[in-house]
C-alpha positions in Angstrom: -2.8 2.2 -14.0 -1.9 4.5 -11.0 0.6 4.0 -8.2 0.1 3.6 -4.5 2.4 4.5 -1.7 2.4 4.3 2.1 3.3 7.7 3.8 5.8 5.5 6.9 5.2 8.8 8.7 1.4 7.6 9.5 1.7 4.3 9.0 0.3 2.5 12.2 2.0 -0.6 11.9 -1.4 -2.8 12.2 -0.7 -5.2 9.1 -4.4 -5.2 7.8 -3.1 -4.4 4.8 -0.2 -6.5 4.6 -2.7 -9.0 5.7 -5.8 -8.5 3.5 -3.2 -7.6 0.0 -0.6 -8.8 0.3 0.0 -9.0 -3.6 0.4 -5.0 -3.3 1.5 -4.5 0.4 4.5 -5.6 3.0 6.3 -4.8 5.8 9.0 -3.3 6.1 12.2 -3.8 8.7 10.6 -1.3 10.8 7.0 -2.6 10.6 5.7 0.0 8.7 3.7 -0.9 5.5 4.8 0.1 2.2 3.5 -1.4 -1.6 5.7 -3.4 -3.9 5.0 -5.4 -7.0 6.6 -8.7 -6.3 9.0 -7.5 -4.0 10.1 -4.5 -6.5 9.2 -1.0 -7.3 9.6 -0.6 -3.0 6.6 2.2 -2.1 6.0 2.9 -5.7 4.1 -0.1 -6.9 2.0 0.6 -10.0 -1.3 -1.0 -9.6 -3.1 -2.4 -12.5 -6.8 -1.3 -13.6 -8.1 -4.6 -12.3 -6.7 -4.5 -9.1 -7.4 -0.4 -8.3 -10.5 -0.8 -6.3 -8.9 -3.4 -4.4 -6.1 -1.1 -3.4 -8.7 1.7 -3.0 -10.6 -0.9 -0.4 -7.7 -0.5 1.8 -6.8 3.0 1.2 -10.7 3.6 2.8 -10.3 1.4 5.6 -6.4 2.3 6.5 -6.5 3.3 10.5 -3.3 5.5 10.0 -5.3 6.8 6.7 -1.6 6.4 4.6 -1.8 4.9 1.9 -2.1 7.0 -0.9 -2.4 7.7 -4.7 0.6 9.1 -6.6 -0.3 12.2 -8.1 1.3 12.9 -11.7 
């Protein structure tokens, strides 16, 4: 499992990945994306195994190119 976040800074406000996960990603009052885990864990959603190529998917085709891994 690895966590995902959205750097707001570069965040393009274009939904595609609120739109295409939105298990992992919302938007925020502002319209910038950031992950959650049911609501929770606000821009530091752990992502289960399963589920990381998924996120990955939309880390790849992110216009703004912020969504990111946490590094330990």
């Amino acid at each position: 499992m690895r966590k995902a976040y959205v750097d707001k800074d570069n965040c393009t406000s274009c939904n595609q990945c609120a739109d295409n996960l939105p298990k992992y990603f919302m938007m925020d009052e502002d319209d910038l994306s950031q992950t959650h885990l049911s609501g929770d864990a606000i821009n530091d959603a752990m992502i289960p195994d399963e589920d990381e190529k998924k996120v990955q998917k939309e880390m790849d085709e992110c216009p703004g190119e912020c969504i990111h891994w946490k590094k330990h």
